[in-house]
N, C-alpha and C positions, 0 to 999 in steps of 0.2 A: 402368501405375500405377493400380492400384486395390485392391480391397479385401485382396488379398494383399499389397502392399508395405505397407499399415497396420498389419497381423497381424505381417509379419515385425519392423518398428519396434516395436511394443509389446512382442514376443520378445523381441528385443535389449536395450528399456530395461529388461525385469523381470530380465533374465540379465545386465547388467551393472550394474545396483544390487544385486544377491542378493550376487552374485560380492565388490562390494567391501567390502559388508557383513559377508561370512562372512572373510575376509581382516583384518579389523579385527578382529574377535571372536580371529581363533585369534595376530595378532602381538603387538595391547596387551594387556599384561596389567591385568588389572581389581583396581582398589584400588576400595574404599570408606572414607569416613569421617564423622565428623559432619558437617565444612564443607560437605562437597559435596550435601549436604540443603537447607542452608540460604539464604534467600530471597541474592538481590548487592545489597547494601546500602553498597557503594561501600568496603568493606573496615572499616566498622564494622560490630561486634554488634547484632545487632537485638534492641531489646526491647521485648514484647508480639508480639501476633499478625501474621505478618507478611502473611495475607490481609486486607486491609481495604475499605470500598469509596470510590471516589473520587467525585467532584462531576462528574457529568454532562457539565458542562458545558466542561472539558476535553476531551469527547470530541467534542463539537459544533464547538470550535474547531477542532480535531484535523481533523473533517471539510469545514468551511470552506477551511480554509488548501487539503487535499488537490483540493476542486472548483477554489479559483482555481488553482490548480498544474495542472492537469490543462488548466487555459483556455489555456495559455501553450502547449503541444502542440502545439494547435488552431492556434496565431498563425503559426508559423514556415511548415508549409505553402501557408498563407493567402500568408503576407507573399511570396513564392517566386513564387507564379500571381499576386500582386494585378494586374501589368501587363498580364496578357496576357487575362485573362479582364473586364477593364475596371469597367467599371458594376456588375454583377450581383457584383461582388464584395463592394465595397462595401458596397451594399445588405444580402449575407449576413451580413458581418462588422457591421451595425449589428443586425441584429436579434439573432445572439449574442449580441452584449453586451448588448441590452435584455432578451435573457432571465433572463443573470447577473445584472445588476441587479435585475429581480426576485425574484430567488432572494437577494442579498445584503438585500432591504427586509424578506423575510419573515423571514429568518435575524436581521436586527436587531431588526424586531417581534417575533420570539420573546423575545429576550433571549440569543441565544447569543452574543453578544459583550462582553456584560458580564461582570467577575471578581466579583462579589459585590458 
């Protein structure tokens, strides 16, 4: 297993996503219409522009939420070894969390948690 069975896989994935690509093309037939242009606005009409920009700051929470989610990963592993690996476990698991906690102070001192 080496650089040939890599060549052969990326063969494979480009010959079997073409394949099912060109398979869609020749059995759906293709309609177009206005709707299908138009931005999903939840089955109303949209009026005005439907690119607009949004408030930052959804996106900031957006990424919050995704860090702590991502901590919660990190926990179940942990939780699994906490017994056997003793003390040092511990230990690792407080300093994680003292880092998030950092990471949550500066995230509050920004202001990314406030709505306006």
């Amino acid at each position: 297993m080496g650089a040939s069975s890599l060549i052969v896989l990326i063969i494979a994935a480009v010959a079997f996503s073409g394949i099912a690509i060109l398979i869609a093309k020749v059995v759906l037939k293709a309609t177009t219409n206005k709707q299908k242009g138009e931005a999903y606005e939840c089955g109303i009409p949209t009026t005005g522009p439907s690119w607009i920009q949004f408030n930052v700051g959804y996106y900031l929470f957006a990424l919050i939420f995704l860090i702590f989610d991502v901590e919660l990963i990190f926990l179940y592993p942990w939780a699994v070894v906490v017994k056997s690996v003793g003390w040092l476990a511990l230990i690792e698991i407080v300093i994680f969390f003292f880092i998030l906690f950092i990471g949550f102070l500066y995230a509050h001192k920004k202001g990314a948690l406030k709505w306006q």
